[in-house]
C-alpha positions as CSV (number, residue, x, y, z in Angstrom):
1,X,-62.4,-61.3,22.7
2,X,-64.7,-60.2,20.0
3,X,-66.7,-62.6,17.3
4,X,-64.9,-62.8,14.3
5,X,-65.0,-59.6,12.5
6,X,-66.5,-61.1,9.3
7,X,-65.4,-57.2,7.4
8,X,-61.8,-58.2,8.2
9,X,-59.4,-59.8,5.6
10,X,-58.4,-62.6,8.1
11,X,-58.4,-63.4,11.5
12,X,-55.1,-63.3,12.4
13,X,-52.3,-61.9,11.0
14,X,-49.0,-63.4,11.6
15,X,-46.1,-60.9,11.0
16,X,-42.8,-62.6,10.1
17,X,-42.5,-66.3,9.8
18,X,-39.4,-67.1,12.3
19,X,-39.7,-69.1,15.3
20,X,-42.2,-67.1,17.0
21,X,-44.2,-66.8,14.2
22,X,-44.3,-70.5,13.0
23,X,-44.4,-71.7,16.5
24,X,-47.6,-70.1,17.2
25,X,-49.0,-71.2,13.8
26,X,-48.7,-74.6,14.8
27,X,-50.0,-74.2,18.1
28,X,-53.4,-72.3,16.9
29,X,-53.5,-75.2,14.3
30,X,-53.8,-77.6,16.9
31,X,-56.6,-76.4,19.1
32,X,-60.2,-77.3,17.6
33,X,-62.1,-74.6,18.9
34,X,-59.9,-72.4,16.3
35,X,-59.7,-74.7,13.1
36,X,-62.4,-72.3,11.1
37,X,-59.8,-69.1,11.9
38,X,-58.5,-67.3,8.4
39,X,-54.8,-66.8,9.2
40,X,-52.7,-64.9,7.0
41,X,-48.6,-65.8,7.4
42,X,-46.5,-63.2,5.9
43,X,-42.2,-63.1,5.4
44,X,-40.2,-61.5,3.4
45,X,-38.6,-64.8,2.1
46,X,-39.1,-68.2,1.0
47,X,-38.0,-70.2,4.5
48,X,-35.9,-72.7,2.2
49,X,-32.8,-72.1,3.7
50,X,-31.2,-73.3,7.3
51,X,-30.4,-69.7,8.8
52,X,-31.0,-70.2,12.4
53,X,-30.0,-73.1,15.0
54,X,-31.9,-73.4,18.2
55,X,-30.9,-75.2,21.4
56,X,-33.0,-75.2,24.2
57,X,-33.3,-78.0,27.1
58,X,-36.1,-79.7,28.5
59,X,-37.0,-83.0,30.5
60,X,-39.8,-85.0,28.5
61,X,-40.4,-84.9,25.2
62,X,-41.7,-81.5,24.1
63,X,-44.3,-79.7,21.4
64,X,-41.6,-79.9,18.5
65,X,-40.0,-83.3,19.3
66,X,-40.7,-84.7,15.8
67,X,-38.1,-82.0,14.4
68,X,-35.1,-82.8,16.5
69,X,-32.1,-83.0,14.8
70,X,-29.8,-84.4,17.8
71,X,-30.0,-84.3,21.6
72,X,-27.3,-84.7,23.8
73,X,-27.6,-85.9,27.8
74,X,-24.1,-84.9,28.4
75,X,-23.0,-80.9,28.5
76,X,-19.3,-79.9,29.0
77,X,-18.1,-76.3,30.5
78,X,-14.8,-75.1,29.9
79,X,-12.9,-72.2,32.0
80,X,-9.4,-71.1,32.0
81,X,-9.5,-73.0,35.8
82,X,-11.2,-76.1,34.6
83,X,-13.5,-78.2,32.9
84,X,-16.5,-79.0,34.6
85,X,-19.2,-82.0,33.4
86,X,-22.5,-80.5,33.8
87,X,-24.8,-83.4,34.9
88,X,-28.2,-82.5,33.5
89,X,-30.8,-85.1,33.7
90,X,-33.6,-85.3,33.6
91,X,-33.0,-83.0,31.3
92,X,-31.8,-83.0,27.4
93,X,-29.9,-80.4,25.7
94,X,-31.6,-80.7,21.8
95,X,-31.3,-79.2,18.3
96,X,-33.7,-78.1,16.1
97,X,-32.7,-76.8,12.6
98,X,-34.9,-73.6,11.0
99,X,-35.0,-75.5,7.6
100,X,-37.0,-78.6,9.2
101,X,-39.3,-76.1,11.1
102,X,-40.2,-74.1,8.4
103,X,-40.4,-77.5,6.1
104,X,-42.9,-79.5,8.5
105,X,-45.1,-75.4,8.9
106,X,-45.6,-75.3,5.2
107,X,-46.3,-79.4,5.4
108,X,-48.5,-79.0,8.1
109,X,-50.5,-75.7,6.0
110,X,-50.6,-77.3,2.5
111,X,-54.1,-78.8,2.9
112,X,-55.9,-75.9,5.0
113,X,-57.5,-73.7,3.1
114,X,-57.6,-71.1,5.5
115,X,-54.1,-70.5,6.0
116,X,-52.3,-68.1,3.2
117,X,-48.5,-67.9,3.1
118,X,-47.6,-64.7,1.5
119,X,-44.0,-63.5,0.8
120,X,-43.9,-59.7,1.2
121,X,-42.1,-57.1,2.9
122,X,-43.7,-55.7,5.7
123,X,-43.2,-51.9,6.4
124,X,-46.0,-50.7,8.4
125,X,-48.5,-51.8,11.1
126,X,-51.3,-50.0,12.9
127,X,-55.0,-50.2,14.2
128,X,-58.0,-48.9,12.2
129,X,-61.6,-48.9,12.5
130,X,-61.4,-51.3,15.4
131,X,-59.2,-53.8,13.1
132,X,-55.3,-54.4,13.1
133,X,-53.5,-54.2,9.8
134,X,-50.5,-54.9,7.8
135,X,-49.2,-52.9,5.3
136,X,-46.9,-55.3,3.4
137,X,-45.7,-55.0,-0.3
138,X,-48.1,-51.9,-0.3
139,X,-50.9,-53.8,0.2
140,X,-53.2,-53.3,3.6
141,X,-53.8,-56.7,4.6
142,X,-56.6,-56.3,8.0
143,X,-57.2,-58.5,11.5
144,X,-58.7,-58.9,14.4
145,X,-54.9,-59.5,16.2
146,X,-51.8,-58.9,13.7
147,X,-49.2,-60.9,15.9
148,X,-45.7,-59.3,14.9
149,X,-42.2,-60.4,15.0
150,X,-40.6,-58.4,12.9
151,X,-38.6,-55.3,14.5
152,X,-39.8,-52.5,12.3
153,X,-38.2,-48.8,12.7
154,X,-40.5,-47.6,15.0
155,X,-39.1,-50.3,17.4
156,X,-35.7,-49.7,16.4
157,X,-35.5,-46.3,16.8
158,X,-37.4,-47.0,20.3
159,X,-35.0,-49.2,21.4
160,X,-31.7,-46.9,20.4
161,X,-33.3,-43.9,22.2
162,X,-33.7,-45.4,25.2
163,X,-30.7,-45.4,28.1
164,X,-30.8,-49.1,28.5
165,X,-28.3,-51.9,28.4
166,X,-27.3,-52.6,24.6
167,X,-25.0,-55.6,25.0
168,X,-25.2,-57.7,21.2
169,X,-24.6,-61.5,21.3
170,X,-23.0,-62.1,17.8
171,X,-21.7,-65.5,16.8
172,X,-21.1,-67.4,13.3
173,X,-21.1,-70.9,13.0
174,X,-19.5,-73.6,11.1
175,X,-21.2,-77.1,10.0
176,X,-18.2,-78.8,9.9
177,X,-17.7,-82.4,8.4
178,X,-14.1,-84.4,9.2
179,X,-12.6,-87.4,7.6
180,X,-11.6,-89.0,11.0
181,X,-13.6,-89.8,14.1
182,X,-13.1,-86.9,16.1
183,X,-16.5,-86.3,18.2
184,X,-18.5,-87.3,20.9
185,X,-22.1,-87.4,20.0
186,X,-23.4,-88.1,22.8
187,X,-22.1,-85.1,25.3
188,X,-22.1,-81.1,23.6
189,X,-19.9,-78.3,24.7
190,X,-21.9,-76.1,26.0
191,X,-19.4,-73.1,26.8
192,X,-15.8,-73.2,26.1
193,X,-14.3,-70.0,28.2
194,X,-10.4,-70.9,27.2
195,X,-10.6,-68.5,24.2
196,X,-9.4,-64.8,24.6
197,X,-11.8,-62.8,26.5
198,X,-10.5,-59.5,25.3
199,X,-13.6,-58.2,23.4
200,X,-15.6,-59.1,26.6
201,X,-17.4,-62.5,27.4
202,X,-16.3,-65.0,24.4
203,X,-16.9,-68.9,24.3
204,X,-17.5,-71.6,21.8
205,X,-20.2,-74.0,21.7
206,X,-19.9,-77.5,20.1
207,X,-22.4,-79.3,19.1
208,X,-21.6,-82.7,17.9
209,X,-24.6,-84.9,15.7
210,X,-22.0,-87.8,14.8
211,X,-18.3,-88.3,15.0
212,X,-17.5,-86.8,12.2
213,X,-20.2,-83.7,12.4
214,X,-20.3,-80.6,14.4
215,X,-21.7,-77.2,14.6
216,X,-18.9,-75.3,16.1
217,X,-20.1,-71.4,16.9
218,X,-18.0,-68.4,18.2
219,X,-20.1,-65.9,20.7
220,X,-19.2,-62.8,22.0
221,X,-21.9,-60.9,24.6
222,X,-20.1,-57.0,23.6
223,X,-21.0,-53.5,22.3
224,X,-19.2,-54.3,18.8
225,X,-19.7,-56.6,15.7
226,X,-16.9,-57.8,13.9
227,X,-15.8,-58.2,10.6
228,X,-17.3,-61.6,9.1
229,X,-13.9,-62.3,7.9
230,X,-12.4,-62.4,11.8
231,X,-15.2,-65.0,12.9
232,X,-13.8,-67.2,10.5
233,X,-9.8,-66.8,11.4
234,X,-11.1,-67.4,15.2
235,X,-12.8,-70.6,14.3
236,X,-10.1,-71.7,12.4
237,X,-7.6,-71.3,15.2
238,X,-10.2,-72.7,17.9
239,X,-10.2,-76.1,15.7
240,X,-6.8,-76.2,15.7
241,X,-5.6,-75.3,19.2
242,X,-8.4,-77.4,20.7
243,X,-9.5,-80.1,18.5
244,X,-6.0,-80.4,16.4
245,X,-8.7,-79.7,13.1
246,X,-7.0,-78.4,10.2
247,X,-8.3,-80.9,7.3
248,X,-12.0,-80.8,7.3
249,X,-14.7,-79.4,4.9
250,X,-17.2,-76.7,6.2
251,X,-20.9,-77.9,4.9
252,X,-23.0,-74.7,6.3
253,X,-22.7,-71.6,7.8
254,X,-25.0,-69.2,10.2
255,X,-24.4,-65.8,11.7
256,X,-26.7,-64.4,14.0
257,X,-27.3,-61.0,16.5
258,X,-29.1,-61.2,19.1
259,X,-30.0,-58.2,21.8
260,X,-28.8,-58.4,25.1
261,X,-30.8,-55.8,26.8
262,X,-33.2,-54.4,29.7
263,X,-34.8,-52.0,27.0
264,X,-38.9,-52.7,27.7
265,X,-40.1,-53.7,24.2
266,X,-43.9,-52.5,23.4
267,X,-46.1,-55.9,24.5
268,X,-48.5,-54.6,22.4
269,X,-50.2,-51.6,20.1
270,X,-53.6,-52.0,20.4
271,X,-54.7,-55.5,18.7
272,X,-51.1,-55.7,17.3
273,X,-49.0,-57.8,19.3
274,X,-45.4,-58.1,19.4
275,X,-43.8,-61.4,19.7
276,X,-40.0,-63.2,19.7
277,X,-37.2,-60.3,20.3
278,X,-39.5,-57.4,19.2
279,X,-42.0,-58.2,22.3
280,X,-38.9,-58.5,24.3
281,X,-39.0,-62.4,24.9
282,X,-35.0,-63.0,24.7
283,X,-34.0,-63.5,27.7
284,X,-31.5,-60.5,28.1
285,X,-28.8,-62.4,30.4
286,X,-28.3,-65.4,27.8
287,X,-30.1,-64.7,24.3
288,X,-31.9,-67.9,24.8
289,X,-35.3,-67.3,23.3
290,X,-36.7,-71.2,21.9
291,X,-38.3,-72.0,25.2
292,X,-39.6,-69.5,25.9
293,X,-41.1,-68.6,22.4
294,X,-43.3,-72.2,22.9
295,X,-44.3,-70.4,26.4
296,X,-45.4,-67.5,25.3
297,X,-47.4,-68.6,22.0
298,X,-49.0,-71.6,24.1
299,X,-50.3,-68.9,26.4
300,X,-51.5,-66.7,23.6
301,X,-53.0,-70.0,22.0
302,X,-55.0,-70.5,25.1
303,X,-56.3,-66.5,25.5
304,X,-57.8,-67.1,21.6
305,X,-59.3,-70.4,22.6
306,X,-60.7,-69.1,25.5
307,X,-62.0,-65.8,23.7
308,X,-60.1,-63.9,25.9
309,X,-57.4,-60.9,25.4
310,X,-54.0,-62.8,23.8
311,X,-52.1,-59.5,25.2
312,X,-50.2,-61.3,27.7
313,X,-48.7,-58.7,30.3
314,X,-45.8,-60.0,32.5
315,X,-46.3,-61.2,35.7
316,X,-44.5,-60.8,38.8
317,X,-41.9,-63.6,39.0
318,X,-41.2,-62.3,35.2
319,X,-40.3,-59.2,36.7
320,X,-38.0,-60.7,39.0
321,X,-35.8,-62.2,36.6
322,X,-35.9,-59.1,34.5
323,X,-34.2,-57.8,37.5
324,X,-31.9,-59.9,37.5
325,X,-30.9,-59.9,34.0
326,X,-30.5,-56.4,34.2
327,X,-28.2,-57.2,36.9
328,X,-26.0,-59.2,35.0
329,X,-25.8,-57.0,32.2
330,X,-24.5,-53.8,34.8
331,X,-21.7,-56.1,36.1
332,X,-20.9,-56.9,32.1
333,X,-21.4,-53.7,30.8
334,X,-19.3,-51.9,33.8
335,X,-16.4,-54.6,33.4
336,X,-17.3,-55.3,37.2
337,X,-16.3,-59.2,36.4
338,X,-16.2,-61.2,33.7
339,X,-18.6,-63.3,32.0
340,X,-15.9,-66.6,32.2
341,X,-15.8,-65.7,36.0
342,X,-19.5,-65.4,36.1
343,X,-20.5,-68.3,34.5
344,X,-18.1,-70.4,36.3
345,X,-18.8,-69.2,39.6
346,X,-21.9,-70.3,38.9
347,X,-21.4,-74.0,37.0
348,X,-18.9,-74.9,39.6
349,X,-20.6,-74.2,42.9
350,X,-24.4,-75.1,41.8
351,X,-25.6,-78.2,40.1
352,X,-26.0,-77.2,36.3
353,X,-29.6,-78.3,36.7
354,X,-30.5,-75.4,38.7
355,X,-28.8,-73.6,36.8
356,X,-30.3,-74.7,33.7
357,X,-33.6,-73.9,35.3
358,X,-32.6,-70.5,36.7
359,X,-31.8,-69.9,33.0
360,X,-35.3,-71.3,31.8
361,X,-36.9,-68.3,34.6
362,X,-38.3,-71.4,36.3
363,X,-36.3,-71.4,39.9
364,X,-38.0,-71.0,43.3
365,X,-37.4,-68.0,45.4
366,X,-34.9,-70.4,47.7
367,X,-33.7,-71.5,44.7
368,X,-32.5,-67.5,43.3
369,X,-31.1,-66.9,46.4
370,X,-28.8,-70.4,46.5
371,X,-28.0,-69.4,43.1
372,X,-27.1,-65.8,43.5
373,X,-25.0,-66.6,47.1
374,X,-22.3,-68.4,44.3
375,X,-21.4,-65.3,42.8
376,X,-19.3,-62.7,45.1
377,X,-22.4,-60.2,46.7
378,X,-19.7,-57.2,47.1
379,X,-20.0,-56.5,43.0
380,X,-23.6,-58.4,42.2
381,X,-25.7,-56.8,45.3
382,X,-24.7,-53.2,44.8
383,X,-25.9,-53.7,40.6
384,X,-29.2,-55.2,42.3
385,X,-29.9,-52.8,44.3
386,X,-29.1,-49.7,41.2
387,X,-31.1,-51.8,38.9
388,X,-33.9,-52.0,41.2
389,X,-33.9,-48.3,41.8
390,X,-33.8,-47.4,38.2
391,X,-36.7,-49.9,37.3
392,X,-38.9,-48.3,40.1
393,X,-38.0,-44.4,38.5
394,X,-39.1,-45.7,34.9
């Protein structure tokens, strides 16, 4: 890595304030070595409001522990054939609201007087005269690195162009608040399967903070978003049918889309770096993206510290588990089996803390191959073997 180019504007650029961005904020803010850095954090909002809901698992306390807003050490899976208690320690299953994130980042910023939040629109990014830039608010803001997170139309139009996978994982959620005792707190559903699959893999999560709180969300992993107004009728008939809810007072609301795809985002142009969904770090199988966000942005942390290149390129085991993503998404995306049947093949023959680290990319070899031996070969070896053909051709 270069000095500091004292003719920039800053020394990094951070592109969207999100998870991805924030998170590696607080990461660069940590390290010594990089206290003196100008960083410039720009979003097209204020980051007042509680729009997203992360969950994500781990077995110690983690990087963000301060901000959790419940954990559970219980997980249920439901299935039209049964319901399974998922066993997961040493793990935890935790919550972090956006509000508190984005509430301890500006906290954490107030007093340096090298970090600059600006709200602005971003529309254009690029590489000039050996810097990065921003264009935001019509304004050319330059870098060393711009780290970006925002999925501008160059990576839009990119990512419809190309003959990948386009699976969406769309979901609204209710914060709902009951007069009665009516939760656990201490165990969270993690999928409930009973609810109609005909628009393709549907559960529920619940996610209870006290007996009388919960964050109830409806998922689909399809082709087609609905109309707002039906997420709301299908919650309202999930609370009824399965938690006899009819009398209770909804306190918040998110909605949320998510790409499930094998479409290979752009790592990087030049010194701009993509990061979160644009730099293709949800993982395409599940949408889960918190984890590894705080992989990703520790690893860039480290490059910077070590004045070394923060372009981190995928290695090989990351490759393997794109292969198996992609996978998954043929045998979804063909109608080979369902998502219920897959995911309960695979939470009632394997412990669900494999399976929890299958999902976090983190298993062995002999651990992939326990795992992949629970779902039938005859429709998931045949998708391997076309998705591993059509990876080597690109």
């Amino acid at each position: 890595m270069q000095p500091s180019l004292t003719n920039s504007d800053y020394d990094y650029i951070i592109s969207g304030a999100g998870c991805a961005g924030i998170s590696l904020l607080l990461h660069i803010l940590q390290e010594p070595e990089l206290q003196g850095k100008r960083i410039l954090l720009i979003d097209s909002t204020d980051k007042i409001s509680n729009d997203h809901t992360w969950c994500y698992w781990e077995e110690k306390s983690g990087f963000l522990e301060n901000l959790v807003h419940h954990q559970w050490n219980s997980l249920v899976f439901h299935s039209d054939k049964e319901t399974i208690s998922l066993k997961i320690a040493p793990y935890s299953y935790k919550m972090i609201r956006s509000i508190d994130l984005y509430a301890y980042a500006q906290n954490v910023t107030l007093k340096r007087s090298k970090v600059t939040w600006k709200k602005a629109t971003v529309t254009g990014l690029g590489n000039e005269n050996g810097l990065a830039f921003v264009v935001a608010n019509g304004v050319k803001y330059t870098a060393e690195y711009v780290f970006n997170s925002i999925m501008l139309e160059k990576t839009k139009l990119a990512f419809e162009k190309d003959n990948c996978y386009k699976l969406l994982q769309h979901f609204k959620g209710w914060v709902i608040e009951t007069k009665e005792p009516v939760f656990d707190a201490g165990e969270a559903t993690f999928m409930d399967f009973r609810v109609g699959q005909e628009l393709g893999a549907t559960f529920v999560y619940v996610l209870p903070v006290s007996a009388n709180k919960a964050l109830v969300e409806y998922t689909f992993f399809n082709e087609k978003l609905l109309d707002r107004s039906a997420y709301d009728t299908l919650l309202k008939d999930y609370l009824k049918q399965y938690w006899n809810l009819d009398d209770y007072t909804i306190t918040e609301t998110e909605y949320g889309v998510i790409p499930m795809t094998n479409h290979r985002f752009e790592v990087n142009d030049g010194n701009v770096i993509n990061m979160g969904t644009a730099g293709g770090w949800t993982k395409a199988s599940s949408g889960f993206t918190f984890q590894f966000i705080q992989k990703k942005t520790i690893a860039i942390t480290q490059a910077l510290v070590k004045e070394k290149s923060p372009i981190i390129k995928k290695k090989l085991s990351d490759r393997i588990f794109d292969l198996y993503d992609a996978t998954l998404l043929n045998v979804l995306v063909n109608k080979k089996m369902t998502g219920r049947d897959v995911f309960y093949y695979l939470f009632s023959k394997q412990k669900a803390t494999t399976i929890l680290k299958f999902l976090d990319n983190e298993t062995s070899l002999a651990e992939d191959l326990k795992i992949l031996s629970s779902v039938p070969t005859s429709i998931f070896l045949p998708a391997a073997l076309k998705e591993l053909f059509s990876r080597g051709k690109k």
